[in-house]
C-alpha positions as a Python dict, from the first residue, in 0.01 Angstrom:
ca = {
    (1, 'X'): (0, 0, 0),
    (2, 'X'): (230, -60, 293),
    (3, 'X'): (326, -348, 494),
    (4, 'X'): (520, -355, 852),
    (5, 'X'): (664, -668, 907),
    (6, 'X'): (772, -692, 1280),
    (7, 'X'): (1135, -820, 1354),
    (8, 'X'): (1185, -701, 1662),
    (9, 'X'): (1439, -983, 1855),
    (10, 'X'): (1469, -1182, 1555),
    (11, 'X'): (1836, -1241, 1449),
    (12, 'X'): (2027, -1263, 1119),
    (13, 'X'): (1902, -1372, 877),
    (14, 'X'): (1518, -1392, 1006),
    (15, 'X'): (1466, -1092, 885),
    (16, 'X'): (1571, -1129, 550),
    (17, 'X'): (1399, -1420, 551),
    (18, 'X'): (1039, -1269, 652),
    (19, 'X'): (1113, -984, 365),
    (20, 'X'): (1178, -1242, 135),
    (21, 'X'): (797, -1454, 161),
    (22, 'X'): (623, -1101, 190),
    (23, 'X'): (764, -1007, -113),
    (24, 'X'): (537, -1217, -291),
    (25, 'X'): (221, -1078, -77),
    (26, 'X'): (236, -711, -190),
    (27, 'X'): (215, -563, -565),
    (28, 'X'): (465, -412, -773),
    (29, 'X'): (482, -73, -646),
    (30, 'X'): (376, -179, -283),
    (31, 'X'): (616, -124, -17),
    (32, 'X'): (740, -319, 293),
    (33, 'X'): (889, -161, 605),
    (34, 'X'): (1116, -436, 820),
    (35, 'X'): (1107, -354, 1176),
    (36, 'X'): (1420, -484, 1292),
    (37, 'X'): (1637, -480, 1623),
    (38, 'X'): (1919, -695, 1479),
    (39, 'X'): (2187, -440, 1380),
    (40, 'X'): (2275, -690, 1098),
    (41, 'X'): (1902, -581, 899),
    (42, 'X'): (2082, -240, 799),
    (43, 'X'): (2317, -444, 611),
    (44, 'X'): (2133, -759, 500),
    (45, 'X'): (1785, -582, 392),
    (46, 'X'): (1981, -345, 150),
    (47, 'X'): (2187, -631, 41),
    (48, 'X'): (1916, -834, -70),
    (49, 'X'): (1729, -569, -236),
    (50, 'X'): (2024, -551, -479),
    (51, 'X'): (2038, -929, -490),
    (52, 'X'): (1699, -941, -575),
    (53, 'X'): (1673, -623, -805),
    (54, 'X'): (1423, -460, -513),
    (55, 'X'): (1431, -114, -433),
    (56, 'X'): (1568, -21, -88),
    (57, 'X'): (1385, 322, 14),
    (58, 'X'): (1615, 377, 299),
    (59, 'X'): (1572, 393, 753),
    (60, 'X'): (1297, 502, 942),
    (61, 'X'): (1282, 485, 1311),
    (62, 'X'): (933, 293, 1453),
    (63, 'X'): (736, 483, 1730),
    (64, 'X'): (880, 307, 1971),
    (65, 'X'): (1265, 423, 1784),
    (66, 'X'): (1311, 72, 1598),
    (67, 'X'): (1499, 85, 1300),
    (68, 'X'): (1268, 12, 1004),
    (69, 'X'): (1433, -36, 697),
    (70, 'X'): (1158, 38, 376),
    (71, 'X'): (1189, -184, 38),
    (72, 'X'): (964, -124, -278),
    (73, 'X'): (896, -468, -487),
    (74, 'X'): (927, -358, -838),
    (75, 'X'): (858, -482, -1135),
    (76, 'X'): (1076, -813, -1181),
    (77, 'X'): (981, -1125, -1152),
    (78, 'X'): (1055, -1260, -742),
}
C-alpha cells in the first residue's frame, strides 16, 4: 500500500512532521510519498529516515511536477 501525504506550501519542518504521525498509519512494508514544495523536504525527509531507521526510496516528481520524496516504514519499532 501507498500513501500521498500532501505538503504542498507547508514549510520546514511540517513536513517532517506529517511523515512522522503517518508513519504509524501504514504497515511495515507500506510506503509513504511526501509531496512537498519546501526545498528543505529533500534534505529533512532523507534525514529522518536515517534518524528513524526508515527507508528513503528516493524523488519522484507529482503530476503537477512536485517533488515527492518516497519512504518505506520497515520493520522497527516507530
Amino acid at each position: 500500500m501507498r500513501i500521498e501525504l500532501d505538503c504542498r506550501g507547508l514549510r520546514c519542518p511540517a513536513p517532517v512532521i506529517a511523515l512522522a504521525k503517518a508513519l504509524s498509519t501504514v504497515e511495515p512494508g507500506d510506503e509513504i510519498a511526501v509531496v512537498a514544495t519546501d526545498v528543505a523536504a529533500r534534505v529533512d525527509v532523507q534525514a529522518w529516515c536515517r534518524m528513524r531507521g526508515q527507508e528513503y526510496l528516493g524523488e519522484e516528481k507529482a503530476e503537477d511536477g512536485t517533488p515527492t520524496y518516497v519512504v518505506r516504514r520497515l520493520l522497527e519499532d516507530v
